[in-house]
TIVODREN-464278 format. One line per field, with one value per residue (C-alpha): residue number from 0; residue in one letter; x, y, z. Coordinates in steps of 0.2 Angstrom, whole numbers, plus 2048, in hexadecimal, padded with zeros to 3 digits. Layout:
TIVODREN-464278
n <- [NUM/...]
res <- [A/...]
X <- [X/...]
Y <- [Y/...]
Z <- [Z/...]
//
This chain:
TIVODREN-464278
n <- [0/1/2/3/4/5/6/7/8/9/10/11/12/13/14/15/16/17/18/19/20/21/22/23/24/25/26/27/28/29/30/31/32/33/34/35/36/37/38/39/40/41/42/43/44/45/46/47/48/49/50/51/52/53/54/55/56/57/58/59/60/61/62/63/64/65/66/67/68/69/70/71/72/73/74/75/76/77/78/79/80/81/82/83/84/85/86/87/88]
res <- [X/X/X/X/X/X/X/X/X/X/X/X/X/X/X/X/X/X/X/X/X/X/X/X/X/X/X/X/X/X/X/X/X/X/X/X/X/X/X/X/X/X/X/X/X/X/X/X/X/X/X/X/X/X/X/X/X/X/X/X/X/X/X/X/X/X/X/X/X/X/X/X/X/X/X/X/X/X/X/X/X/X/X/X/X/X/X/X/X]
X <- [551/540/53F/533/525/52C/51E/522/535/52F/526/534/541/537/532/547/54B/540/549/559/556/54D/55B/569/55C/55E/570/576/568/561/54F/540/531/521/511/50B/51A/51A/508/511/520/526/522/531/53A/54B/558/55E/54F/54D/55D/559/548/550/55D/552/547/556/55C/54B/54B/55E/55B/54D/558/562/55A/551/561/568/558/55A/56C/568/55C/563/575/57F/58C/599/59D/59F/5B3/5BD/5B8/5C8/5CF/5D7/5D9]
Y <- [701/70B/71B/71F/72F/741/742/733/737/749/743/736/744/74F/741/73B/74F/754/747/74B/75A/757/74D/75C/768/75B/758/76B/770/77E/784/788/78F/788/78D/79B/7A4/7A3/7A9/7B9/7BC/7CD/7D2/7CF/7C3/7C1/7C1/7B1/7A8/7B2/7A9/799/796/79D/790/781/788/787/777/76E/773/770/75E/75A/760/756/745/749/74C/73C/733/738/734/721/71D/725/725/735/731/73B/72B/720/71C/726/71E/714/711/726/72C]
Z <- [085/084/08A/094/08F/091/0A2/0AB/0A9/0B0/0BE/0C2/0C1/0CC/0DB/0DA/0D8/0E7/0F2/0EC/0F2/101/107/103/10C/11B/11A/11C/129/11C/124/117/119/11C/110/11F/11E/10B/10C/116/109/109/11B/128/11D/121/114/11A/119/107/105/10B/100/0F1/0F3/0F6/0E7/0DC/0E3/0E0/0CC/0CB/0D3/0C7/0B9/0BD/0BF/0AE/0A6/0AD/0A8/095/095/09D/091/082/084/078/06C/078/081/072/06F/05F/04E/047/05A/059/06B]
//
């Protein structure tokens, strides 16, 4: 199978990761913060709603990760999953 270029499996990984996260955002109810309020950062910030961005931050580059790293492994299986040589288990 050919594997696509290195920046169309980025930008694949980053829509697929965006939603991924997008949908876990939804899923547990977790608030983030619209560009205005970015734009206002360090004044009356919560520490929960530091929390909260922080955490979707993480979980944005986690899902992309992710997705890239399952994209990689489709296209270009490793040797880990190949069975023993001479049948050993």
């Amino acid at each position: 199978m050919n594997q696509p270029g290195n920046l169309t499996m980025g930008v694949i990984s980053l829509i697929c990761g965006a939603l991924l996260s997008l949908a876990f955002l939804w899923l547990f109810g977790i608030e983030v913060s619209g560009l205005e309020r970015f734009r206002e950062f360090p004044d009356g910030w919560s520490i929960s709603e530091l929390a909260f961005n922080a955490f979707a931050i993480v979980l944005l580059i986690g899902a992309t990760r992710a997705v890239y790293k399952g994209l990689q492994e489709y296209y270009n299986p490793s040797d880990d999953d190949a069975p023993p040589a001479g049948g050993a288990y």
